[in-house]
Each structure stands twice: as C-alpha cells, then as structure tokens.
N, C-alpha and C positions, 0 to 999 in steps of 0.2 A: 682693775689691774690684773693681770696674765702673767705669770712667772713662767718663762720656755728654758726646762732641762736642758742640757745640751751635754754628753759625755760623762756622765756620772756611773762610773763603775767604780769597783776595786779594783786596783791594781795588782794587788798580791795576792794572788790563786790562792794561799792557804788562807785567807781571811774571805774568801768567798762561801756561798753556802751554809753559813751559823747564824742567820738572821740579823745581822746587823741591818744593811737597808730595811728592811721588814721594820726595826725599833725607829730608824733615823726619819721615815719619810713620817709617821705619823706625829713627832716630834717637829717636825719642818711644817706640816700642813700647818699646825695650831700656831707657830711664829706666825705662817705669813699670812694665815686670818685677821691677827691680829696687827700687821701692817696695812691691812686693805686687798690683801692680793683675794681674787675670786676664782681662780681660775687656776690648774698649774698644767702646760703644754709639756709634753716627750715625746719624744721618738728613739729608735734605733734600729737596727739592720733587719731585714725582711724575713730573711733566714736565721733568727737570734729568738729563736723558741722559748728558752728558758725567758731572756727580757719578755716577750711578749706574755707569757704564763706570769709571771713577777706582776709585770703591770696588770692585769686582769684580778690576779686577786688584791691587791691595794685600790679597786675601784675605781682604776682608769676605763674607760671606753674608746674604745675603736672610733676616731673620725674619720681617716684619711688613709688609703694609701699612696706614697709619693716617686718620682721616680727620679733621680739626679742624674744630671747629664754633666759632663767633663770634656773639653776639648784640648788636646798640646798642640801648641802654636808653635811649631817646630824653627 
C-alpha cells in the first residue's frame, strides 16, 4: 500500500519553521507501518526550495519530475 501526500502544509505562516512537520511525519511514518502502507508518495511545486530541502532531509528521494498541463474551455 502507497500513501500519496497531496497539499500538506501549514497554513499559518507563524506556525511554519519550528519543526513541527519535522516531529509529525516521523510520527505518521510508524502509524502507517503499522497499517501496511510501504510506501509514502509527495510532491509539490518545482520552484518550492524549502519543500524540496524538507523532503530530502526526511528521506524522501527524487523520482520524478512532472509537468501539468490545464486547458479553459472558454
């Protein structure tokens, strides 16, 4: 089983930066070992330095880069 993140930030600027994700994902990894999950998928913005420094030292690895496309159907 595969758990894919999807928008998991703080919302409130002043709660960013004090290590809270830091304490919460490695609390989260041991749940969902223990649910079965093997795996856990993220992403976010290409240009979003800090996420990508964040994930690198929590032990994620670079699989992919992706490219979304959007079209208005005017």
């Amino acid at each position: 089983m595969i758990l894919k993140l999807r928008r998991r930030y703080l919302r409130e600027t002043n709660f960013r930066r004090q290590g809270i994700s830091r304490q919460l994902l490695p609390a989260s990894e041991q749940w969902l070992r223990q649910k079965g999950c093997t795996q856990i998928d993220s992403d976010m913005q290409l240009n979003n330095t800090i996420s990508y420094h964040f994930h690198i030292r929590m032990g994620f690895k670079e699989a992919a880069q992706l490219i979304a496309f959007i079209k208005d159907l005017d």
